[in-house]
C-alpha angles and dihedrals in degrees: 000000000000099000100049090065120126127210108263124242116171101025120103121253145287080051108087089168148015141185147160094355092320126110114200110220120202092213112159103264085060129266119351119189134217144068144305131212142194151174141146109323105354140064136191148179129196108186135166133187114248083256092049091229093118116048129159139172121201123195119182135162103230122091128180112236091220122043092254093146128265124323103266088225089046091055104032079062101049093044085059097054093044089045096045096247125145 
């Protein structure tokens, strides 16, 4: 499921490809896979690294009303979990 992946173009970022039900996310520590969700409300992120030794599920309760890409705070957090960072 990971290799089949295709560079994104009109989704909205952090996502840089997707395939067969995978998007592939740039964070700073290099490519997690996996997959985003929203809805009214809430939003939320389950990704793991290609080796499975960093996984992390986000859960928050902002969503943006128009797909403009990821709230930067949002992000910035959960990059910090899934990197290791305090």
């Amino acid at each position: 499921m990971l290799t089949d992946t295709v560079p994104t173009t009109g989704s909205a970022p952090p996502a840089v490809g997707y395939g067969l039900g995978v998007y592939v996310y740039a964070t700073d520590c290099g490519p997690a896979y996996g997959h985003g969700g929203t809805a009214p409300g809430c939003l939320a992120f389950a990704l793991n690294g290609r080796d499975a030794r960093k996984q992390l599920v986000a859960h928050t309760n902002w969503s943006p009303l128009a797909d403009t890409g990821i709230d930067e705070d949002f992000w910035s957090a959960f990059q910090g979990g899934y990197c290791g960072r305090a």
